[in-house]
VOPAGU-2260 file (C-alpha; in pm, 1 decimal, decimal comma):
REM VOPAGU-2260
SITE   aa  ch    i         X         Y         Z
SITE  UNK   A    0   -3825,5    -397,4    -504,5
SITE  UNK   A    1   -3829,1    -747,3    -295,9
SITE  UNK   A    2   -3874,5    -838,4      39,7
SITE  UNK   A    3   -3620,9   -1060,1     129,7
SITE  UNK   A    4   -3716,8   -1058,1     552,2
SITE  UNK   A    5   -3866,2    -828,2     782,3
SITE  UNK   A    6   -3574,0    -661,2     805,4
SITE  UNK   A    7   -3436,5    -670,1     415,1
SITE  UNK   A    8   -3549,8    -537,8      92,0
SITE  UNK   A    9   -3385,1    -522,9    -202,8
SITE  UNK   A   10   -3449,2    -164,0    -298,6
SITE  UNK   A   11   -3237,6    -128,1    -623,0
SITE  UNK   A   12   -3254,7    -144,3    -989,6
SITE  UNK   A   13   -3311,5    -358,7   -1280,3
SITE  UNK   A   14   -3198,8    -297,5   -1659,0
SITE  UNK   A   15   -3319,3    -571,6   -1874,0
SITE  UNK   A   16   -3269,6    -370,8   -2169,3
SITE  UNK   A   17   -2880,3    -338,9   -2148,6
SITE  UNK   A   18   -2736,0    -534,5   -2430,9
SITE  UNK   A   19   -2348,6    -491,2   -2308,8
SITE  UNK   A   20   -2235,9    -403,8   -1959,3
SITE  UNK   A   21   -1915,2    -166,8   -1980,7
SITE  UNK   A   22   -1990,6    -119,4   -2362,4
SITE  UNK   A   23   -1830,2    -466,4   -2342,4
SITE  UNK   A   24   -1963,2    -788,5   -2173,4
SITE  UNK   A   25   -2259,8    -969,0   -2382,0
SITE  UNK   A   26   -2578,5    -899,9   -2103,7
SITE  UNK   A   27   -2851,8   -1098,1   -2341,7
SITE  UNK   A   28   -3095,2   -1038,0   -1978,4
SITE  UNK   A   29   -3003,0    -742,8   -1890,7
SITE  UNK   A   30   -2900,8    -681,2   -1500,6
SITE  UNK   A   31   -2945,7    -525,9   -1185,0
SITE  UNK   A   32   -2817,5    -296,3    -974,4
SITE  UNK   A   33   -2874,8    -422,8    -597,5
SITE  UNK   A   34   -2898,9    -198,6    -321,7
SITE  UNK   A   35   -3033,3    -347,0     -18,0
SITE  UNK   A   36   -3235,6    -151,7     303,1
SITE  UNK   A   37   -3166,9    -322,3     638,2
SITE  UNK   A   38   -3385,2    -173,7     947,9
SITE  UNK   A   39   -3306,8    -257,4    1272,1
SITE  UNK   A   40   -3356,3      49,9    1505,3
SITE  UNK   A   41   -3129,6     233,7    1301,0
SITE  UNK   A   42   -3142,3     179,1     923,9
SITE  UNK   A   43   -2857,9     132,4     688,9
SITE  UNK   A   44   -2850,8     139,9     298,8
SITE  UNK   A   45   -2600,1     -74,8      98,4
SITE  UNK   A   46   -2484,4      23,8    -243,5
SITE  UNK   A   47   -2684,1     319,4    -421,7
SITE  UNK   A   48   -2708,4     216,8    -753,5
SITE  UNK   A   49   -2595,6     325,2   -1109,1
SITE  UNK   A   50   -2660,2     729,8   -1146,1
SITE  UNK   A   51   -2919,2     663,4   -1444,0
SITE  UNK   A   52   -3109,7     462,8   -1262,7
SITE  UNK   A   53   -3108,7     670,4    -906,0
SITE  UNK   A   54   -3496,6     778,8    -958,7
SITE  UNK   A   55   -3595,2     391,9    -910,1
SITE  UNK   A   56   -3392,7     366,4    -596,8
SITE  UNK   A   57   -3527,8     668,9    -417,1
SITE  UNK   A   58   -3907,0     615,9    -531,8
SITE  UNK   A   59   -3817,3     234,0    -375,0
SITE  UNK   A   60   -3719,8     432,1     -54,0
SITE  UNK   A   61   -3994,3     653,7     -57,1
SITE  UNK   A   62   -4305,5     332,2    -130,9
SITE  UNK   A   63   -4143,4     199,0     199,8
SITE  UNK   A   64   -4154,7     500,0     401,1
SITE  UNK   A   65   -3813,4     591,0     468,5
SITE  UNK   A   66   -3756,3     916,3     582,8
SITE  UNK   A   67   -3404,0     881,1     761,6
SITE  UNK   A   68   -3106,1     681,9     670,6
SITE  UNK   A   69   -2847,4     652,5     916,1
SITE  UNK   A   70   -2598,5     485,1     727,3
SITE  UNK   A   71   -2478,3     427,4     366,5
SITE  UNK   A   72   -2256,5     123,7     295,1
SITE  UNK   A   73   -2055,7     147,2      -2,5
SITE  UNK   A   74   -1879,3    -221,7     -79,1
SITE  UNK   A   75   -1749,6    -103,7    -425,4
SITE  UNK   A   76   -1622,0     240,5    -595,0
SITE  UNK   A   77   -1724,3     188,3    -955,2
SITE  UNK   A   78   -2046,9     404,2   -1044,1
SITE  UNK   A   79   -2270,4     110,0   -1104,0
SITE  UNK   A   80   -2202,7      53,7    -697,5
SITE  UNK   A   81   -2157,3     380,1    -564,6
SITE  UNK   A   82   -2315,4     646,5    -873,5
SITE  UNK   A   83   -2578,3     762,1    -725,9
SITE  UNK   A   84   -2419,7     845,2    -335,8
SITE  UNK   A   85   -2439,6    1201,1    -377,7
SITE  UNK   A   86   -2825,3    1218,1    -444,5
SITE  UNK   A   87   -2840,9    1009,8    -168,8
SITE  UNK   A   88   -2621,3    1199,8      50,1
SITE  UNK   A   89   -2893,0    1496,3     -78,3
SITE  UNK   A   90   -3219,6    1311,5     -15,5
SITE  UNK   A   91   -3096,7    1252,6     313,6
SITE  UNK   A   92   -2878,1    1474,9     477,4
SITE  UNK   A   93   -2717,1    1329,8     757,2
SITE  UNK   A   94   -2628,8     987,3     649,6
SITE  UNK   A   95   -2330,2     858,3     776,3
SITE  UNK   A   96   -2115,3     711,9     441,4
SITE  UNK   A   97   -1928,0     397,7     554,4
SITE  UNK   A   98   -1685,1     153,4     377,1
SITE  UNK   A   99   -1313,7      27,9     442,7
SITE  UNK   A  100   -1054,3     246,6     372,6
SITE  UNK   A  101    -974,3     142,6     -12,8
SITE  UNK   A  102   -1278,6     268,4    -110,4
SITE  UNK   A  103   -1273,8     587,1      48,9
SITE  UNK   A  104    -983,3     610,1    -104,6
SITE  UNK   A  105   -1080,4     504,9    -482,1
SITE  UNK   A  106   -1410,9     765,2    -399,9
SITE  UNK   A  107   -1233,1    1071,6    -386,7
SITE  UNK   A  108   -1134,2    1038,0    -755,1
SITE  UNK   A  109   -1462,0     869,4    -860,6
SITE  UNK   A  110   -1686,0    1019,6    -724,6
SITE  UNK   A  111   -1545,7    1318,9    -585,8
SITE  UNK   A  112   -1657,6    1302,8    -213,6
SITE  UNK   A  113   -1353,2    1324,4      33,3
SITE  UNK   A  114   -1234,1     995,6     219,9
SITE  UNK   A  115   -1250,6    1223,8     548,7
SITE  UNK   A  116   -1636,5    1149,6     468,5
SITE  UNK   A  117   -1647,6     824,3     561,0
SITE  UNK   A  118   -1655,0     616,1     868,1
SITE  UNK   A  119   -1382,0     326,0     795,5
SITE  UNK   A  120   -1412,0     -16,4     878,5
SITE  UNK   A  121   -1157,2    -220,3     936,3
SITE  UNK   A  122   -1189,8    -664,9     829,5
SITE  UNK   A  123   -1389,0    -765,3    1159,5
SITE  UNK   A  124   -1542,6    -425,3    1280,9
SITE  UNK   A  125   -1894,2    -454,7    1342,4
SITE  UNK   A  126   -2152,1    -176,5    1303,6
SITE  UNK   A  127   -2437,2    -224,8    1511,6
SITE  UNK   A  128   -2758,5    -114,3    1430,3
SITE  UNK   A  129   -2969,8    -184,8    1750,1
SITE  UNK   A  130   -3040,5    -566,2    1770,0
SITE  UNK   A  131   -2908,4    -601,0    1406,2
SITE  UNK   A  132   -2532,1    -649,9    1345,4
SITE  UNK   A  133   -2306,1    -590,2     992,6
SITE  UNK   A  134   -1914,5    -743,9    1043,2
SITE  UNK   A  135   -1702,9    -600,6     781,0
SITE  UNK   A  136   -1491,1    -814,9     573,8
SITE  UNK   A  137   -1233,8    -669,3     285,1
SITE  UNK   A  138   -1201,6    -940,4     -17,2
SITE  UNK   A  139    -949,2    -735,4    -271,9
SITE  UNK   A  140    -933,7    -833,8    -618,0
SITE  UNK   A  141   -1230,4   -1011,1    -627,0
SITE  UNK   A  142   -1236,2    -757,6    -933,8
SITE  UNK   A  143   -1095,5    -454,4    -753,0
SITE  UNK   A  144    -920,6    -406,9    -452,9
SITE  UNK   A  145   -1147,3    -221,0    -274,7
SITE  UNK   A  146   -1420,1    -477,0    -286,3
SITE  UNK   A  147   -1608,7    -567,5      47,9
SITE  UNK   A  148   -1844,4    -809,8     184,4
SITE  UNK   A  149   -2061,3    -704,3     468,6
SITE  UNK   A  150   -2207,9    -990,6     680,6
SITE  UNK   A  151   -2570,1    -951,9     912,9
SITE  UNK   A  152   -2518,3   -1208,5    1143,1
SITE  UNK   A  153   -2833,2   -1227,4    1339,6
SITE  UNK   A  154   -2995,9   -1343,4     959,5
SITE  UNK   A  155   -2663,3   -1552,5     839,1
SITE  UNK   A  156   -2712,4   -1312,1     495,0
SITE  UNK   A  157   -2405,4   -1213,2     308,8
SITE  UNK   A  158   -2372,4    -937,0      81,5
SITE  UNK   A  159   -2114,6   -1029,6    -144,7
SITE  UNK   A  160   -2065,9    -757,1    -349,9
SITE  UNK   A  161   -1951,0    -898,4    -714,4
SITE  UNK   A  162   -1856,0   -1191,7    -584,6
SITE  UNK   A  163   -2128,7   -1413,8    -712,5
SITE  UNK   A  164   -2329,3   -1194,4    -936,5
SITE  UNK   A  165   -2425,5   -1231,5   -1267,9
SITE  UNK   A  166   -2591,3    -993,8   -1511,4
SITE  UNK   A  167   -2953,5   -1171,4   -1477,0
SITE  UNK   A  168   -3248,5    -904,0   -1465,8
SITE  UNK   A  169   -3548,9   -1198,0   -1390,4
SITE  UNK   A  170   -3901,3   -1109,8   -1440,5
SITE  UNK   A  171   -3983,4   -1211,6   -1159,3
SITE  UNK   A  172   -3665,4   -1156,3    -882,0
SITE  UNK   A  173   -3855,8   -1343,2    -630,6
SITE  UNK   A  174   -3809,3   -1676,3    -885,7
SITE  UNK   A  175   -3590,0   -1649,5   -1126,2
SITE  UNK   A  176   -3517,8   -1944,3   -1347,8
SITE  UNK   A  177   -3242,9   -2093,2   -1174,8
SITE  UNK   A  178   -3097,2   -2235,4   -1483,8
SITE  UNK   A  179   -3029,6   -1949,0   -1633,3
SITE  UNK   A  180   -2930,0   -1772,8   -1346,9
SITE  UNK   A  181   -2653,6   -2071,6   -1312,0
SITE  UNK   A  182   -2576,6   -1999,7   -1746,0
SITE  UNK   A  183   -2550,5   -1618,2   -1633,2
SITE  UNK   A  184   -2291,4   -1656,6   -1334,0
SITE  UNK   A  185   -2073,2   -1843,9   -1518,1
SITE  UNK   A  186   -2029,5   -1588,0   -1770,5
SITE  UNK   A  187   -2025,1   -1314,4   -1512,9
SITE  UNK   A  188   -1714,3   -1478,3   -1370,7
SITE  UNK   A  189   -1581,4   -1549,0   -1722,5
SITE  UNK   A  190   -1575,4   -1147,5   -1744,5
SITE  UNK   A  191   -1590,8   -1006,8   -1405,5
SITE  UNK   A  192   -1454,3   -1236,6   -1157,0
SITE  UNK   A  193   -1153,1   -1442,6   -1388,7
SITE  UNK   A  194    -867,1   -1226,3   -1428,6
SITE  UNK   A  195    -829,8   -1245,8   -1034,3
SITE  UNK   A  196    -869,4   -1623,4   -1041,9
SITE  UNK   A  197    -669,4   -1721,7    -721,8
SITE  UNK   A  198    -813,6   -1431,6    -516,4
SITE  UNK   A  199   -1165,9   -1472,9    -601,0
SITE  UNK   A  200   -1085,6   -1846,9    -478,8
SITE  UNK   A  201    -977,1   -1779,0    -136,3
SITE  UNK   A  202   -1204,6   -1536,8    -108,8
SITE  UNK   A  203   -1497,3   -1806,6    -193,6
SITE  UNK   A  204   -1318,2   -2037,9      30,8
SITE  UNK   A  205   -1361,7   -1791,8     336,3
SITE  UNK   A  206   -1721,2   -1818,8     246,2
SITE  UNK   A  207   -1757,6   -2126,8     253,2
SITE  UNK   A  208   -1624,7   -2148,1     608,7
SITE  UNK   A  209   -1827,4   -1897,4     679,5
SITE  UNK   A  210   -2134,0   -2071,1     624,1
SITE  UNK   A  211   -2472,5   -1805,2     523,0
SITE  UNK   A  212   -2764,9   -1926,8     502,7
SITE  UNK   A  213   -2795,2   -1635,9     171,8
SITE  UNK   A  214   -2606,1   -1462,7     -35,5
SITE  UNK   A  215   -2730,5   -1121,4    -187,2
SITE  UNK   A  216   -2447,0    -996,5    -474,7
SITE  UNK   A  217   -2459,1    -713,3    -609,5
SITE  UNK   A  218   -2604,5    -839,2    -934,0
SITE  UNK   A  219   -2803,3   -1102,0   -1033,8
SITE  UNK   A  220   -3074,4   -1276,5    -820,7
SITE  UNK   A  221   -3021,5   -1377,1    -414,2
SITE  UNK   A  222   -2850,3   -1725,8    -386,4
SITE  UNK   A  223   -3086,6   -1868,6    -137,3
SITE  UNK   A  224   -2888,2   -2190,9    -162,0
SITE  UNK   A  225   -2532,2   -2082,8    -138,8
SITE  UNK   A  226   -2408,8   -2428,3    -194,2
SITE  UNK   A  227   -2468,3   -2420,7    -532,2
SITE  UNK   A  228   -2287,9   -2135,4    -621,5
SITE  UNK   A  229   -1985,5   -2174,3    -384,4
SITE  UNK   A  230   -1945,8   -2516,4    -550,4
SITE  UNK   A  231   -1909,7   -2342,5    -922,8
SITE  UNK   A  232   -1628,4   -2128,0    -774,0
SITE  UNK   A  233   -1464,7   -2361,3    -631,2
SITE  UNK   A  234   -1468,7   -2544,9    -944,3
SITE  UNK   A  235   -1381,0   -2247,5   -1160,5
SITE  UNK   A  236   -1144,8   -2125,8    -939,3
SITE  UNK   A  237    -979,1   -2430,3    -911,1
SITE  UNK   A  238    -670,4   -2536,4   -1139,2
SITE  UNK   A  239    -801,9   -2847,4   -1268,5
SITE  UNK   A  240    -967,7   -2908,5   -1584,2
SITE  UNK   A  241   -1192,6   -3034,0   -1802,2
SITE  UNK   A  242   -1164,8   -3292,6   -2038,9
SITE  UNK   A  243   -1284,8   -3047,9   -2318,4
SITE  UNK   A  244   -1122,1   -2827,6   -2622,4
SITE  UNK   A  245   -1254,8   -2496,2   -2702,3
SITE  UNK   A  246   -1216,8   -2400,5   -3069,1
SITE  UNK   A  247   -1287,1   -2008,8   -3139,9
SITE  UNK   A  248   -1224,2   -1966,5   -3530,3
SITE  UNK   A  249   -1273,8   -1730,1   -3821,1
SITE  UNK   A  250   -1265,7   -1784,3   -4161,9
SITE  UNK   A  251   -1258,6   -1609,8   -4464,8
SITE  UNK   A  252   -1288,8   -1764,4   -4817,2
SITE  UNK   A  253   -1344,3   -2161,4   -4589,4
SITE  UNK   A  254   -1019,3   -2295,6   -4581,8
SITE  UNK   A  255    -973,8   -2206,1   -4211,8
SITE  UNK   A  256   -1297,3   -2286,4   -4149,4
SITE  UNK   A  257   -1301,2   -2636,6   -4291,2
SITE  UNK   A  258    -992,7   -2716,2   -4085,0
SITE  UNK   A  259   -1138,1   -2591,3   -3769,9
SITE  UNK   A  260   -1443,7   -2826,4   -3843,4
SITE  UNK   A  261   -1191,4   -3075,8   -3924,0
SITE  UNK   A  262   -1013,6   -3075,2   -3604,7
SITE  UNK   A  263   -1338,2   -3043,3   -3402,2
SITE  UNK   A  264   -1458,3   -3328,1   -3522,3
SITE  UNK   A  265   -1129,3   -3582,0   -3482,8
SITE  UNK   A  266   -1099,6   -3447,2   -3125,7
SITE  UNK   A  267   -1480,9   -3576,1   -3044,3
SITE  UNK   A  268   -1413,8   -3922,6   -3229,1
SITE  UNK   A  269   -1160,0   -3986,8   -2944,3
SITE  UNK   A  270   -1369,8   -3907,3   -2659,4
SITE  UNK   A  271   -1236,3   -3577,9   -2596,6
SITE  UNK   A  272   -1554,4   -3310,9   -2585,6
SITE  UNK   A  273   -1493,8   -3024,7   -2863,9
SITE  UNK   A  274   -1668,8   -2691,6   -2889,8
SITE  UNK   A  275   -1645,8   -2461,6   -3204,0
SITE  UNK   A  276   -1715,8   -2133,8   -3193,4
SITE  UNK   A  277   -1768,2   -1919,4   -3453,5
SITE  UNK   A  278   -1624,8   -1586,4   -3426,4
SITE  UNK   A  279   -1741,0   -1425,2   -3739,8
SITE  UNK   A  280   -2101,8   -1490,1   -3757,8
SITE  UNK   A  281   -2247,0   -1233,3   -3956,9
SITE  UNK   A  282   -2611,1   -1188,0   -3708,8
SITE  UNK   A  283   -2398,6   -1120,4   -3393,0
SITE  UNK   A  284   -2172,4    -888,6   -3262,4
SITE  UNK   A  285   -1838,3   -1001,1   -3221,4
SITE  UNK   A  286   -1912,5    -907,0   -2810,9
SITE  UNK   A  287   -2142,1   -1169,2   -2840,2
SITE  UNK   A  288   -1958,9   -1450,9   -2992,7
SITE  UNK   A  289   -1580,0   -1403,6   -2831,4
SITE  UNK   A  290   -1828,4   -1353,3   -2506,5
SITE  UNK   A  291   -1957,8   -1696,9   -2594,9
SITE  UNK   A  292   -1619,2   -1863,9   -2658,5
SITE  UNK   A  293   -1489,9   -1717,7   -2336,1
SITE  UNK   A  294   -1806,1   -1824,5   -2120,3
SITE  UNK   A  295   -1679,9   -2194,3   -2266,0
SITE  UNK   A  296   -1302,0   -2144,3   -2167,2
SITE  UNK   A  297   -1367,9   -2135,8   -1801,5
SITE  UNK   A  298   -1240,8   -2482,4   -1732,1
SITE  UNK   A  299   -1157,9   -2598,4   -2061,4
SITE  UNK   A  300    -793,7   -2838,9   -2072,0
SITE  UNK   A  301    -686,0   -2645,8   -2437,5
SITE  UNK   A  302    -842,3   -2367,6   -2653,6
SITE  UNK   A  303    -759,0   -2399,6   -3075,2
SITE  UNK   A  304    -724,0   -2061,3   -3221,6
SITE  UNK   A  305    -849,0   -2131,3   -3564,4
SITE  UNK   A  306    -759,8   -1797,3   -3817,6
SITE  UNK   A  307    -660,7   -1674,2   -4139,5
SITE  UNK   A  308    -413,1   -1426,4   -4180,0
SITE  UNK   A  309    -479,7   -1106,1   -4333,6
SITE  UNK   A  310    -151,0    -865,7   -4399,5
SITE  UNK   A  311      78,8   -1125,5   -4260,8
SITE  UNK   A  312    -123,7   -1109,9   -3894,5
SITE  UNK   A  313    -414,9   -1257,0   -3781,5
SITE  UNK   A  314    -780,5   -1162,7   -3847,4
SITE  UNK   A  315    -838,9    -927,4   -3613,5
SITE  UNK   A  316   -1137,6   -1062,9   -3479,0
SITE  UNK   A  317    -896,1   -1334,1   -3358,1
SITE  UNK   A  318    -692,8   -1059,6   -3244,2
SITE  UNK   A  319    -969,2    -891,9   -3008,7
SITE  UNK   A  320   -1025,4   -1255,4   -2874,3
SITE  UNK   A  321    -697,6   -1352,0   -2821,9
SITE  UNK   A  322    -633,5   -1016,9   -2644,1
SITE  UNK   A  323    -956,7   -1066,7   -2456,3
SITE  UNK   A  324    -851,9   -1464,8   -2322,9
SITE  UNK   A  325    -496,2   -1295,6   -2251,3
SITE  UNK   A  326    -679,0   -1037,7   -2039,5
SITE  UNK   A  327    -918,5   -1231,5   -1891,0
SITE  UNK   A  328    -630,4   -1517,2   -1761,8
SITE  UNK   A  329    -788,8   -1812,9   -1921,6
SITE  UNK   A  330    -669,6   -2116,9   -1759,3
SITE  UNK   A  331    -663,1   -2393,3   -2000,2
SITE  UNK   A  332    -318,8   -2604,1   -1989,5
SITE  UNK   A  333    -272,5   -2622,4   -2378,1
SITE  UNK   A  334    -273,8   -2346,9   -2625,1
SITE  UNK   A  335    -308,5   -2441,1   -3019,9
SITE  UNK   A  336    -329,4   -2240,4   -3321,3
SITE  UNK   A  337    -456,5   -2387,9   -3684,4
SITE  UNK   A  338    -519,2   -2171,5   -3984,9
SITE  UNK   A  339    -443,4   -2135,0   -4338,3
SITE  UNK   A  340    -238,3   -1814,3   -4490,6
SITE  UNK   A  341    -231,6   -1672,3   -4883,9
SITE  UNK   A  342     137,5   -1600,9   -4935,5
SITE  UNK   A  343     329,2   -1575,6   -4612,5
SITE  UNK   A  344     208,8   -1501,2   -4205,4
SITE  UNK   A  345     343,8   -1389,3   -3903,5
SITE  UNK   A  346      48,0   -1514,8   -3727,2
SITE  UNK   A  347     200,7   -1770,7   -3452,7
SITE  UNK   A  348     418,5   -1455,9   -3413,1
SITE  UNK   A  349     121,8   -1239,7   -3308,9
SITE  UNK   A  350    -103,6   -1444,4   -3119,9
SITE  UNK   A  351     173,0   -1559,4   -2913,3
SITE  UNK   A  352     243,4   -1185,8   -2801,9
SITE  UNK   A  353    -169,5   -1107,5   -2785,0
SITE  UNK   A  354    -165,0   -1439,1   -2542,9
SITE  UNK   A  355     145,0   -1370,9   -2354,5
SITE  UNK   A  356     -47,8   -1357,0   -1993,9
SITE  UNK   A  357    -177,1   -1731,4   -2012,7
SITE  UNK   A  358      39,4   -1991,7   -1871,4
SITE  UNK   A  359     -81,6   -2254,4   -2101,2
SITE  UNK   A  360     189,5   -2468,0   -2294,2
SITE  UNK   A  361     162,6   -2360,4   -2675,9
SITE  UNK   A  362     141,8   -2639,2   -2889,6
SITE  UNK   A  363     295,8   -2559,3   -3252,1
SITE  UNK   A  364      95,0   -2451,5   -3478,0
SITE  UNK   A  365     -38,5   -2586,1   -3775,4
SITE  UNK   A  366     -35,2   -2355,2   -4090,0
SITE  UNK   A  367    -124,0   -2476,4   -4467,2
SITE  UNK   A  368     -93,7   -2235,2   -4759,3
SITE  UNK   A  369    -440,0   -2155,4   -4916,6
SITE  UNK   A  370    -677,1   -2457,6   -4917,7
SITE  UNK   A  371    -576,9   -2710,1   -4689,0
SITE  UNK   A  372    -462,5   -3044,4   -4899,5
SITE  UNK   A  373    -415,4   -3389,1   -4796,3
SITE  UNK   A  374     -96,2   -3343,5   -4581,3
SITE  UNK   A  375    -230,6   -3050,2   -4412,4
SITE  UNK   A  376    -516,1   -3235,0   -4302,1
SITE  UNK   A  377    -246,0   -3569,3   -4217,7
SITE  UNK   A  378    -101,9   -3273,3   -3961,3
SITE  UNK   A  379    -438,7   -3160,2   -3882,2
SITE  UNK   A  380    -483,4   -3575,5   -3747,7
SITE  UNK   A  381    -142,2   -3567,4   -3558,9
SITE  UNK   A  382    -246,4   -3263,8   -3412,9
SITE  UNK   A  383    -526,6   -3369,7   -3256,9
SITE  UNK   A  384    -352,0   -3711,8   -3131,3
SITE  UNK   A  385    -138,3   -3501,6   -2954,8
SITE  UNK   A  386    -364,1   -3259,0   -2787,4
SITE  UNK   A  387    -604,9   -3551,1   -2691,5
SITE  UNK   A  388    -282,2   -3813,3   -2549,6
SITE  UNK   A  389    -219,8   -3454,8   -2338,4
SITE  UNK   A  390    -515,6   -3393,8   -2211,3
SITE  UNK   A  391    -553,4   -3772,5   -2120,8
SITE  UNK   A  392    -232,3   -3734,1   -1955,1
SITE  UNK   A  393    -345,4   -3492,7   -1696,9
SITE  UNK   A  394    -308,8   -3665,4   -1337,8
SITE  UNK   A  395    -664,5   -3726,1   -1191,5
SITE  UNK   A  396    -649,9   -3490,0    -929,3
SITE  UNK   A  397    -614,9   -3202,0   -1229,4
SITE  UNK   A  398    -924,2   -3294,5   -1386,0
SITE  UNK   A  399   -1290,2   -3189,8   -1321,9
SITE  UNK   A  400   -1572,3   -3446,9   -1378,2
């Protein structure tokens, strides 16, 4: 629990031990589940929390004396948001539920209350709470479409819902180290926030305009300095690039390996910032790594695929990644695949259909039977001469510093 004024607390919960968050997004601290108590002479909840956790919320509720909720908020429909809304509803019968109308929609199937439950807002209705204010504004697909932001005006706090979380569970919420709170939101919106790019964009943009003095997500610490997090989005958000290749690679027996190394290491002589990232590490989950490589993609100008083929297709480690990037709408302007093959592959083939979401141009590939020899590595040179002359290429206005 954290007192954020005299007339906020964060009342939620944390879960430091989670190690994945949906069974798939790397969450090396943990998270939380916010759910924040505003009392002005009526008193409103925002977001119960996830069902297992429901105990922490309503002992957090009960240390600060609350006997009688008039309203429940709910921005989001997925259970880590809204799970716990019927023990609410039964700890304190009367609450009003309130959200706009896509949720009480999306709640009837998953949660099972009715939509004819809920008070809707419309973007721009205001519920007043006596001397305290919340305006209502819908921001769909920044991750679902029934996400909302609420806004208490006489404070200047937003509450973002996703928008700006991260999966961050800090010893101490009231400091949290900001560095890693900055790592954390970056791969938040690497998982959470990038498949809707150009909606979570405007969406930050209205924000900005907007002006709070605080955000509160719905994960992660409080941004008491907004600034610094509406800047990231509007660089991640943004279609410009940085002058910087990702290279994700498995390897096998070496020979895919050594290239990849190879490659990495010609790009960097020329100026050109080059990150490998080993898929296949044998202490990590592959969750972990591709979560890695993907955290790295945000604003990179190319990602290298770097993989073997095994039974004519790719590894399928590179498969789950490649799937994962398509997914996840990676915006990098040059696609490139290296790897060596035993006897024949279909690999370009493969990837190309795993990828075929990303608007990238694909570069062709470069392939070498078994261990790479002196020519392959001759293409492995021209190959990185032409992704570095096309990333230098890139007019200034498409590049980040």
């Amino acid at each position: 629990m954290l007192k954020i004024s005299d007339n906020v607390h964060e009342v939620g919960a944390s879960h430091p031990e989670l190690c994945y968050f949906d069974r798939l997004m790397p969450t090396e601290y943990g998270t939380t589940y916010n759910s924040y108590l505003i009392q002005g002479e009526k008193t409103v909840l925002i977001d119960p929390v996830e069902l297992e956790k429901k105990e922490v919320l309503l002992k957090n509720l009960k240390d600060l004396g609350i006997t009688k909720l008039d309203y429940l908020i709910c921005l989001h429909t997925e259970q880590d948001h809204a799970g716990s809304t019927p023990d609410i509803l039964a700890a304190y019968p009367g609450v009003q539920l309130v959200s706009n109308a896509k949720v009480a929609e999306f709640m009837e199937n998953h949660i099972h209350i009715p939509r004819t439950e809920f008070r809707i807002m419309a973007d721009g209705d205001t519920l007043d709470l006596g001397g305290l204010s919340l305006s209502f504004k819908s921001i769909p697909f920044s991750h679902w479409p029934d996400n909302t932001m609420v806004y208490l005006e006489e404070e200047k706090m937003l509450f973002s819902s996703d928008h700006f979380g991260s999966h961050y569970a800090a010893l101490d919420p009231a400091q949290p180290d900001f560095e890693l709170q900055i790592k954390e939101a970056q791969a938040y919106y690497a998982e959470i926030m990038m498949p809707t790019r150009l909606q979570t964009g405007k969406h930050a943009e209205w924000v900005s305009e907007l002006n709070p003095d605080m955000i509160l997500p719905s994960h992660g610490p409080v941004w008491h300095d907004p600034e610094v997090i509406l800047s990231l989005y509007a660089r991640w958000t943004s279609d410009a690039v940085a002058p910087a290749v990702v290279i994700p690679y498995v390897t096998m027996h070496e020979s895919t390996g050594v290239m990849a190394k190879y490659l990495a290491e010609k790009i960097a002589e020329k100026g050109i910032k080059a990150d490998l990232c080993d898929l296949g590490l044998s202490d990590k989950d592959l969750r972990q790594t591709a979560g890695e490589a993907l955290y790295l993609s945000v604003d990179a100008a190319a990602v290298v695929l770097a993989a073997p083929t095994v039974l004519t297709g790719p590894h399928p480690s590179m498969m789950f990644f490649a799937a994962l990037m398509n997914g996840m709408r990676v915006k990098a302007r040059f696609l490139g695949l290296i790897g060596s093959f035993g006897w024949g592959t279909q690999i370009e083939k493969s990837l190309k259909s795993l990828t075929e979401r990303l608007k990238g141009e694909h570069l062709p590939p470069v392939l070498c039977k078994g261990l790479p020899r002196e020519e392959d590595f001759a293409a492995l040179d021209n190959y990185t001469e032409e992704i570095v002359t096309k990333i230098k290429a890139l007019p200034p206005e498409d590049v980040l510093d």
